[in-house]
Every structure is written in structure tokens, then in C-alpha cells.
N, C-alpha and C positions, 0 to 999 in steps of 0.2 A: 123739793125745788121744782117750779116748771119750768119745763126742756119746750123751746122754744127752735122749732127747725124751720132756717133758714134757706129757701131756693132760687137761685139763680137763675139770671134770664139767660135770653142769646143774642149774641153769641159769646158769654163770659164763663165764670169760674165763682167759686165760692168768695175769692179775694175780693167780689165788689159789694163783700158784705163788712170789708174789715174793720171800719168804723164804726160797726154795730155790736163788731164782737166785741172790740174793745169796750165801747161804753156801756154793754145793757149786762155789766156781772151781779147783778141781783138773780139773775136767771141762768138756766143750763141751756148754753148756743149751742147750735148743733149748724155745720153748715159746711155738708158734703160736696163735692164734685159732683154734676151728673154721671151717668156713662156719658162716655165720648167726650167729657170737656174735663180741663188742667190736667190733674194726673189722674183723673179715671179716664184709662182709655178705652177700657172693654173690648169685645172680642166680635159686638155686632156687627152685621151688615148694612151698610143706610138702609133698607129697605125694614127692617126688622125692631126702628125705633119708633115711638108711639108715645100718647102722654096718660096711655095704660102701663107700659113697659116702667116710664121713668117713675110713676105713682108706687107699680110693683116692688122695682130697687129701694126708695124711698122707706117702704112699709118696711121690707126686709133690712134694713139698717137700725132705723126702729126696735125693731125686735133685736137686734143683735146688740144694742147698748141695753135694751129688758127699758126701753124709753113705753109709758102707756102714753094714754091720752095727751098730745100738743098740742101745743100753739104752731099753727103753718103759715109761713109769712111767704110769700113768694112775690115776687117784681116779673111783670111781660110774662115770659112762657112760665115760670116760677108760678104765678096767679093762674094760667090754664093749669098746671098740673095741682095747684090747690083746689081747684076744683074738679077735680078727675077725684083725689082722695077725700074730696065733701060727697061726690058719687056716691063713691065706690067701699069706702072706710070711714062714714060718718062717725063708730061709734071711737075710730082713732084720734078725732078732733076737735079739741078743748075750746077752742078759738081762731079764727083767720083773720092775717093782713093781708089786704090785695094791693099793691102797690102799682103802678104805673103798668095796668092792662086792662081787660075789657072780656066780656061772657061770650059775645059773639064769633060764631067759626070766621073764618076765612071768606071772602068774598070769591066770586068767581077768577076778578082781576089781583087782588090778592094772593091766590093761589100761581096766577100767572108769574108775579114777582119774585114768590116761595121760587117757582123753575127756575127761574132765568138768576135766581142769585146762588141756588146751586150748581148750575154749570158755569159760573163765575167764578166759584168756589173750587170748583175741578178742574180748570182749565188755566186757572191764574192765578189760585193758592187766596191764603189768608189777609196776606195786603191788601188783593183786593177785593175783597170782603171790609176790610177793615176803612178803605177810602171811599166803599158805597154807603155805608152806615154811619160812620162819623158823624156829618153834618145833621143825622133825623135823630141819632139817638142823644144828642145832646143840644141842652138852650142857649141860643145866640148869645146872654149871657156867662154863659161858663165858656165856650167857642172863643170869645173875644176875653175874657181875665180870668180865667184857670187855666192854662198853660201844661199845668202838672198836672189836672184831671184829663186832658186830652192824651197827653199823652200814657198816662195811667191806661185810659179806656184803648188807646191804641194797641199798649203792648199785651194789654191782656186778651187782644182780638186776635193777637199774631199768635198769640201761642198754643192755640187752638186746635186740633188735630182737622185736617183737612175731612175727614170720616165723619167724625161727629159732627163739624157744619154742618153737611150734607142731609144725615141721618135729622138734626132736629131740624132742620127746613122742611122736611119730608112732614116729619110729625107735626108742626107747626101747619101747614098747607091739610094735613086732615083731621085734624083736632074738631071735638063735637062742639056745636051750640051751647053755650050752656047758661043759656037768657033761662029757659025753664025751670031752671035749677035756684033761679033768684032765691024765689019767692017761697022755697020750701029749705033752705038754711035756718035752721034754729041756734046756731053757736053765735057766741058776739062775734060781729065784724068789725075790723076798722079800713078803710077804704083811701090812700094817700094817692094824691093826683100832682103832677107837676105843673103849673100853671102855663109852660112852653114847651109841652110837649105831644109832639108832632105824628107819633104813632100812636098812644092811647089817649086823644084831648080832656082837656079838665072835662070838658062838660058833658061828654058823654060816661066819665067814670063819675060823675054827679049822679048821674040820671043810673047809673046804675046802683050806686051806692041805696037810693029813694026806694029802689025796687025790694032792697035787702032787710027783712022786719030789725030796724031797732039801730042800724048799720050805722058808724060813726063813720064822717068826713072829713078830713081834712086836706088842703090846698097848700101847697108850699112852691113860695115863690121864687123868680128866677130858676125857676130849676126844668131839666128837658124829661127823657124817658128814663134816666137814669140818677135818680133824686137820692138813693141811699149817699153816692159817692160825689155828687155837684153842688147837696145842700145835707149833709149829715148832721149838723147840730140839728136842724130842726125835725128830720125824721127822725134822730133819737129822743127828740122833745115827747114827739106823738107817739111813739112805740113803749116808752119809757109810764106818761100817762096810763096809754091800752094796759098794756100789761101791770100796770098799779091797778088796774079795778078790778079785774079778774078772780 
């Protein structure tokens, strides 16, 4: 059966995959906590996390279920660190989904934002964390008539360990370029973009998807940066497809 591992963006938990685990049982979900987030809390330092570190734990789980070669689906930082294990563990990876992110590091001013929403995070806890992200990580239509995905997306922001924000802002602010890295993937891709969404836009997860030899795209509508949990039938539509042709 293929084991299909599921990673989580930030600032959430494995839970904003639960529609996927429920629907995709033709396959073996796999779809851990990071360190630092739900109940992996770990023992790191913010200074000491990395999207080599979380690649590292990842591989190491892996191996402790005896899981070979998968399918890596990752969303936002989920899709950085799928590409940390296309690096670094190609011969680990059967297949990638990139959902609602993008190759390129951090900008300069980017990085400034990465600061300043960690000592947001220090200073004033996960609320507000939770009421500066709100509004970018989801589409003005889910904001206005899903009610229960905001709040969904809020409580799973709260419960958060103040540490691990911290830690993956860090790693997210020096995470590598990895436009380079397009053009020399030989696994199937599939590449799912939210049509209103405000941190990885369709059109640049288009133009990246072009770059990728042979890379499937798909656009789903109404939906912001968080498309598994504001639009799930259809992402399970397109994952459900992916993983049928494999």
C-alpha cells in the first residue's frame, strides 16, 4: 500500500489534514505533528529548528514505521520542507504534493515580518498570533460563510506552544531558495493553488508548477492558503485522481 506523509503548515498541527485522512483510505496516511506543534512538543531551542531539523525527524519516523519510498504532500512550510527531503532524501520520495506554497526563500522584508511576528509571539502569546494571521491565511470567502473553519483555524492556532511558533518562524525567515531545485525533480508532482490566496498566489504557484518537468496543476476555488480545510472535497478530488495514477 502507498504511505502517503502528510505535513503541516504554520502555524498548525496534523489536525488540518483531517479531511484527508478521513477520505484518502485507499492509502496508508501518515500525518505526524512537527516538533514544536500539537503534541509534539520537543525539547528544542527556537534557535535549533530548521527545515533540515524537521526533514531529519520526518525521515526518522519513516524509518520507525520501516515506511520506504512516499508520497510527501506538504501545504506552506509543509511544501518547504518537501523540498528540503527532494534535496536531501530524493531516493525517499515516490511522489510530491505542493499545496498552497512557493520555492523561493524569504525576502529581505519577509524576513523582517518572520521578527516581528515572533516577538508578537513572545510577548503576547498565541492569540495574537492567531488575530495577525487569520485574515491572510484564509479566503474572504470562507471568512464570510464558514464560521466553523475559522474557528476551527483559530483553535488550532491557540493551541500552539508559544516555543515552537517561535522556532518555525525562525526556520521559515532562513529556509533555502529552492527555485534551483525546480527543474532537476524527476518524481510526479502535483501542485494545488488556492485561487484567494494571499501568501502563496495562484499565479505564482502556476509559474512554478511550468518550471517543474511534467508537474500537474490544479486551482481550487474560493479557497485562501489553507485549501485542504476551506475547500476538502475538491482537494480530495485532486489528491484522490494524483495518487490513482501513480
Amino acid at each position: 500500500m502507498t504511505a502517503v506523509l502528510f505535513i503541516h503548515g504554520f502555524p498548525f498541527d496534523h489536525l488540518m489534514w483531517r479531511h484527508q485522512l478521513a477520505a484518502l483510505t485507499r492509502w496508508r496516511c501518515i500525518a505526524p505533528d512537527l516538533p514544536g506543534a500539537g503534541t509534539s512538543r520537543g525539547s528544542k531551542s527556537a534557535d535549533e529548528f530548521s527545515m533540515g531539523s524537521y526533514a531529519d525527524d520526518l525521515i526518522a519516523r519513516l524509518d520507525g514505521l520501516q515506511v520506504g519510498p512516499a508520497v510527501v504532500c506538504g501545504l506552506s512550510m509543509g511544501g518547504y520542507i518537501v523540498f528540503e527531503l527532494l534535496r536531501r532524501f530524493p531516493e525517499r520520495i515516490r511522489a510530491a504534493v505542493l499545496l498552497n506554497t512557493k520555492a523561493a526563500a524569504d525576502t529581505p522584508e519577509s524576513k523582517r515580518g518572520r521578527d516581528a511576528l515572533a516577538a508578537t509571539a513572545q510577548h503576547s502569546g498565541a492569540q495574537a498570533v492567531a488575530d495577525e494571521l487569520l485574515p491572510k491565511v484564509l479566503a474572504r470567502a470562507t471568512l464570510e460563510r464558514q464560521p466553523a473553519v475559522v474557528r476551527e483555524v483559530t483553535e488550532m492556532i491557540l493551541r500552539q506552544p508559544v516555543s515552537g511558533l517561535v522556532g518555525a518562524l525562525r526556520a521559515l525567515r532562513d529556509r533555502p531558495d529552492s527555485t534551483p531545485l525546480l527543474a532537476r525533480i524527476r518524481v510526479p508532482v502535483l501542485v494545488v493553488a488556492g485561487d484567494d490566496d494571499q501568501i502563496a498566489p495562484a499565479a505564482g504557484m502556476e509559474e512554478m508548477a511550468s518550471a517543474i518537468r511534467g508537474a500537474q496543476y490544479v486551482l481550487i476555488p474560493e479557497s485562501g492558503h489553507l485549501s485542504p480545510l476551506e475547500r476538502p472535497a475538491a482537494v480530495n478530488a485532486a489528491l484522490n485522481a494524483f495518487l490513482g495514477q501513480l
